[in-house]
C-alpha positions as CSV (number, residue, x, y, z in Angstrom):
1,X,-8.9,-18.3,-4.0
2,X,-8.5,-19.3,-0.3
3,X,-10.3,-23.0,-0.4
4,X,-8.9,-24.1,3.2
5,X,-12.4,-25.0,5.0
6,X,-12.3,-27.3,1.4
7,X,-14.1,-30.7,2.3
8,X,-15.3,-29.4,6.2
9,X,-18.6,-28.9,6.8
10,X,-20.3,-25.9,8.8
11,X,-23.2,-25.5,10.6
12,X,-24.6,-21.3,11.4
13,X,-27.6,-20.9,13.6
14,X,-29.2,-17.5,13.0
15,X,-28.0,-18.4,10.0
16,X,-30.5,-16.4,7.6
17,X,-29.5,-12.5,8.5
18,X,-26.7,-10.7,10.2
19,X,-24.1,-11.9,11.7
20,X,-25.3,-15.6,11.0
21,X,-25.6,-14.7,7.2
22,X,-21.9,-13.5,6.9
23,X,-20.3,-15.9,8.5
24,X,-22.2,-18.3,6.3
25,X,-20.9,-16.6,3.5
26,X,-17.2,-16.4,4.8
27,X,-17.0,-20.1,5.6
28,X,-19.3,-21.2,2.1
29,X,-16.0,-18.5,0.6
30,X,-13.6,-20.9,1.7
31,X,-15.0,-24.0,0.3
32,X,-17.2,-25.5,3.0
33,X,-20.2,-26.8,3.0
34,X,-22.8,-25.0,5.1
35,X,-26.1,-26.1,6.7
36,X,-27.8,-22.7,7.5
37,X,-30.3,-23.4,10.8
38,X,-32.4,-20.4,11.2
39,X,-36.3,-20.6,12.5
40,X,-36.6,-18.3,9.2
41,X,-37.5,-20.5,6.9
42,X,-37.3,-18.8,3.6
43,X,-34.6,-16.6,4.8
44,X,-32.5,-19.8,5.2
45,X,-33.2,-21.6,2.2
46,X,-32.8,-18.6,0.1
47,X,-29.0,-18.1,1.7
48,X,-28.5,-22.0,1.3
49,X,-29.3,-21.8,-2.0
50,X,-27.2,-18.7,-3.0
51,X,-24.5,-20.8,-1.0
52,X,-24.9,-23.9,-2.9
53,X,-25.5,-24.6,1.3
54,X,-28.3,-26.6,2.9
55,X,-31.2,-25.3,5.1
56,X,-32.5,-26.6,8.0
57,X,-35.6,-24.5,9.3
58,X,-35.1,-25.0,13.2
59,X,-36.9,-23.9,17.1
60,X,-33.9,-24.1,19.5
61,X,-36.1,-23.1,22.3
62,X,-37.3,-26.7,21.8
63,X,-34.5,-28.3,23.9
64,X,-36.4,-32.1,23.6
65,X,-35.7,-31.9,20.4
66,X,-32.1,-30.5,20.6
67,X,-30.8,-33.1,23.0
68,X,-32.3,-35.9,21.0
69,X,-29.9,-34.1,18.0
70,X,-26.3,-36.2,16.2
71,X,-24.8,-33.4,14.3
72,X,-22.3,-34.6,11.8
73,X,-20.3,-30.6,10.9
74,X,-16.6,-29.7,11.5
75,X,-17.7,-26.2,12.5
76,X,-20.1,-25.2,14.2
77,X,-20.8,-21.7,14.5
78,X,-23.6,-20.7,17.3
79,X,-24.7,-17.1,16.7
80,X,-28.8,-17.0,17.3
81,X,-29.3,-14.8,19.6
82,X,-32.3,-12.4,20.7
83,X,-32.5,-8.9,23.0
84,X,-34.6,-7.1,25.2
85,X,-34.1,-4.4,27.5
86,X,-35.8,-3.1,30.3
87,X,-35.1,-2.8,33.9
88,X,-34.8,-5.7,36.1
89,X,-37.7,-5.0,38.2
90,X,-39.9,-4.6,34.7
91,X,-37.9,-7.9,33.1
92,X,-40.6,-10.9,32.8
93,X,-39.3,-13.6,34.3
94,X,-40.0,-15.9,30.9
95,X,-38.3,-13.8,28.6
96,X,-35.9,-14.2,31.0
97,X,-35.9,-18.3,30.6
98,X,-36.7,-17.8,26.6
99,X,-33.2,-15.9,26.2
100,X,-31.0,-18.3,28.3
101,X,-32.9,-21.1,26.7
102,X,-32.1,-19.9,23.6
103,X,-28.7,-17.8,24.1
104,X,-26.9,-20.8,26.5
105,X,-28.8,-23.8,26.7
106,X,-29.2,-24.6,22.8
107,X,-25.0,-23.9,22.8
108,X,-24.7,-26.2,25.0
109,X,-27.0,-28.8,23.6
110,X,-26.0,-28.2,20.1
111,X,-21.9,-28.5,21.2
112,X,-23.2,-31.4,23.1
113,X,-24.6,-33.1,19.7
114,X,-21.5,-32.5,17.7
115,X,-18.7,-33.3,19.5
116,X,-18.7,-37.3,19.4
117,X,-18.8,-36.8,15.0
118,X,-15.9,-33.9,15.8
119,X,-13.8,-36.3,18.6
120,X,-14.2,-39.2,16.1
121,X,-12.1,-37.3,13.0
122,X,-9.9,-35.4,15.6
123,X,-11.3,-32.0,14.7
124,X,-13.4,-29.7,15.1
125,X,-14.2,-26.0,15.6
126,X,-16.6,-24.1,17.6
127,X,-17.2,-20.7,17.5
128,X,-19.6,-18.9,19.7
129,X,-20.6,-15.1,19.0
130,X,-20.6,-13.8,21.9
131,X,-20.3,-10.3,22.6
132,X,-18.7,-7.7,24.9
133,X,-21.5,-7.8,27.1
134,X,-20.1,-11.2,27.7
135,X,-17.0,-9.1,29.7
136,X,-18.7,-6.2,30.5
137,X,-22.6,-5.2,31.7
138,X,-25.0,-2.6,31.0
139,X,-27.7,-1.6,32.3
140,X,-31.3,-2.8,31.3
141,X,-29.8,-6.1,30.0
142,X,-30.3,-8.6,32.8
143,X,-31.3,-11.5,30.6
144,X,-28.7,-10.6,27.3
145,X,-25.7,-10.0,30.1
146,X,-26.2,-13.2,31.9
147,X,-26.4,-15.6,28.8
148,X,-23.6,-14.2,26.9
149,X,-21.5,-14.5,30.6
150,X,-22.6,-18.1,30.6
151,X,-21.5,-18.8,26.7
152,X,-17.8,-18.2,27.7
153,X,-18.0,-20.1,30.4
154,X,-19.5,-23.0,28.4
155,X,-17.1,-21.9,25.5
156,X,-14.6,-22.3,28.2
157,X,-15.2,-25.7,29.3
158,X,-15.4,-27.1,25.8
159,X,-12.1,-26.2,25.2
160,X,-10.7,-27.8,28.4
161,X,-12.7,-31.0,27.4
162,X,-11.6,-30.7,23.6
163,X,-8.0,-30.1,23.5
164,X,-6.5,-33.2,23.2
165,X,-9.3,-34.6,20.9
166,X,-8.6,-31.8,18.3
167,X,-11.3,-29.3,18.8
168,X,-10.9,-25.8,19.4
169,X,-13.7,-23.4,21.1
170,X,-13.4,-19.7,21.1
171,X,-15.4,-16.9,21.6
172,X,-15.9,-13.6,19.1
173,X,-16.9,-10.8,21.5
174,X,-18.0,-7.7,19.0
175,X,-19.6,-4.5,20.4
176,X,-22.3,-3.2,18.4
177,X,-22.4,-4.8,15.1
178,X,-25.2,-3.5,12.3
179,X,-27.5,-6.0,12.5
180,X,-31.6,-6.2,12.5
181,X,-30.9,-7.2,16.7
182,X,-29.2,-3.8,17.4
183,X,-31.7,-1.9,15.3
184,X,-34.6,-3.0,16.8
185,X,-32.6,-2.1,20.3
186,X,-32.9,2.0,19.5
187,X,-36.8,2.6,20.6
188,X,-36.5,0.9,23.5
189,X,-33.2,2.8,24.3
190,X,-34.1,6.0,23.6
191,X,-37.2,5.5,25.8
192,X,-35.4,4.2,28.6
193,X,-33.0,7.3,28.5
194,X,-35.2,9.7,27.5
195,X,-33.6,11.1,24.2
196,X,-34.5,11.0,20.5
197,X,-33.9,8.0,18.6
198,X,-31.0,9.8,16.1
199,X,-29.0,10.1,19.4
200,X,-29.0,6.7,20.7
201,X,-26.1,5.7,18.9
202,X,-23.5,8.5,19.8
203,X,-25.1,9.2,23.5
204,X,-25.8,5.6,24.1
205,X,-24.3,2.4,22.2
206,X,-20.8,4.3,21.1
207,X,-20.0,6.1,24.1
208,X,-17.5,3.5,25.7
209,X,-15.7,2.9,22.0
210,X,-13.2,4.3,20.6
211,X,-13.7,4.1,17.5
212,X,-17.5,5.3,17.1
213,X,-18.5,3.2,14.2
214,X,-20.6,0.2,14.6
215,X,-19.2,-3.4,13.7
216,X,-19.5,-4.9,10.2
217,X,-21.2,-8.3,10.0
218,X,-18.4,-9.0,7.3
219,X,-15.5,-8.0,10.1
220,X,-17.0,-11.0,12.8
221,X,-17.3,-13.1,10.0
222,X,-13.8,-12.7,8.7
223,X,-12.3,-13.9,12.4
224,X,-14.8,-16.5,12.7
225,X,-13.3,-17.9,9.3
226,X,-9.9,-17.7,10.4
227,X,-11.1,-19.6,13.3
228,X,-12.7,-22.1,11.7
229,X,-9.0,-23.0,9.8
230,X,-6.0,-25.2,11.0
231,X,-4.2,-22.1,11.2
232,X,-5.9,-21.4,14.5
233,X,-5.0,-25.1,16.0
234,X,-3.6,-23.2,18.6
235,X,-6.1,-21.2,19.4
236,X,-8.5,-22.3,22.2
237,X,-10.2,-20.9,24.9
238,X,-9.8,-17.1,24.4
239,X,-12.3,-14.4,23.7
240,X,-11.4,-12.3,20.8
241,X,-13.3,-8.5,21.2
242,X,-14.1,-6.6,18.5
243,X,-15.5,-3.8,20.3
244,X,-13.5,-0.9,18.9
245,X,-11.9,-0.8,22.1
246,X,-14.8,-0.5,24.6
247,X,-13.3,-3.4,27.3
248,X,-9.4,-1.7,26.9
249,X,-11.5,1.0,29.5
């Protein structure tokens, strides 16, 4: 049994599903403690319970409330994310604001509130999912593109800042992973392109990897673990991709 995340304490937004959901499971498998923050209320608890976690039901659109936050976890994993895709010139501007709110700003408000409990014990780990749309653009993704370029910036930053107080901040850039998020993307791709739904994924989302699978929630959650350990002490800064090869192009 690998127990080396025994006694730290981890905190998942979009904790309740996806991406969020396995990496609560991955960390809970090593023996930490884990606060899962979803705005899914039942969705959380029911994972916290499973976990033998904690839930903590959660808006981080509301940035008040974020800034006024003191978070006491080791890790802190920031995964909530949200999509939409349409052209630029169709793109409302407040979805716009909604997904940087929600994609940079609460990262950065949530790192923000952690890192004095983190600085005091000389660690700490965060780990933002990014994706590879946070190296690379498509089209139709103004709003999804431009946050997840901001997050390794901020990731970035943190690390600079963190080094020498013993925390660590790296970035997890998957390609398409099968989560509810990429499902819902497959109407609105196939409209914007024009083509039946069943071909979205080979004509569409797959065409730039090499290997045309999509990512397993499991397989983030497995480096965001490893991550999370003293093993990666070292490791701070970087942008790991899990796109089955898409930014080698």
């Amino acid at each position: 049994m690998d127990n080396s995340l025994n006694g730290r304490k981890a905190l998942v937004t979009g904790g309740a599903s996806g991406i969020g959901a396995a990496c609560a499971r991955a960390l809970a498998a090593r023996g930490a403690k884990v606060v899962v923050a979803d705005v899914d209320a039942s969705g959380a608890a029911a994972l916290a319970d499973e976990l033998g976690g904690t839930a903590w039901t959660v808006d981080l659109l509301d940035g008040d409330a974020l800034a006024a936050l003191s978070l006491d976890c080791d890790i802190l994993v920031n995964n909530a994310g949200i999509q939409k895709v349409a052209p630029i010139e169709e793109f409302e501007p407040a979805e716009f604001r909604r997904i940087l709110a929600l994609m940079l700003e609460a990262p950065f408000l949530l790192i923000r509130a952690a890192l004095p409990h983190m600085y005091a014990n000389g660690f700490g780990r965060i780990i933002n999912i990014s994706s590879v749309h946070g190296l690379r653009a498509s089209a139709y993704k103004s709003a999804y593109v431009s946050a997840k370029h901001g997050l390794e910036g901020l990731s970035k930053v943190t690390a600079l800042e963190g080094g020498e107080r013993g925390v660590t901040s790296n970035c997890i850039n998957p390609g398409y992973v099968r989560t509810p998020l990429v499902e819902k993307q497959i109407a609105d791709q196939a409209r914007l392109h024009a083509i039946p739904e069943a071909e979205v994924l080979a004509k569409v989302m797959l065409t730039e990897s090499a290997v045309k699978r999509l990512v397993e929630p499991a397989e983030v959650a497995s480096l965001a673990a490893w991550m999370a350990s003293d093993d990666a002490g070292m490791v701070t800064g970087a942008s790991y991709t899990m796109d089955g090869g898409w930014s080698a192009r």
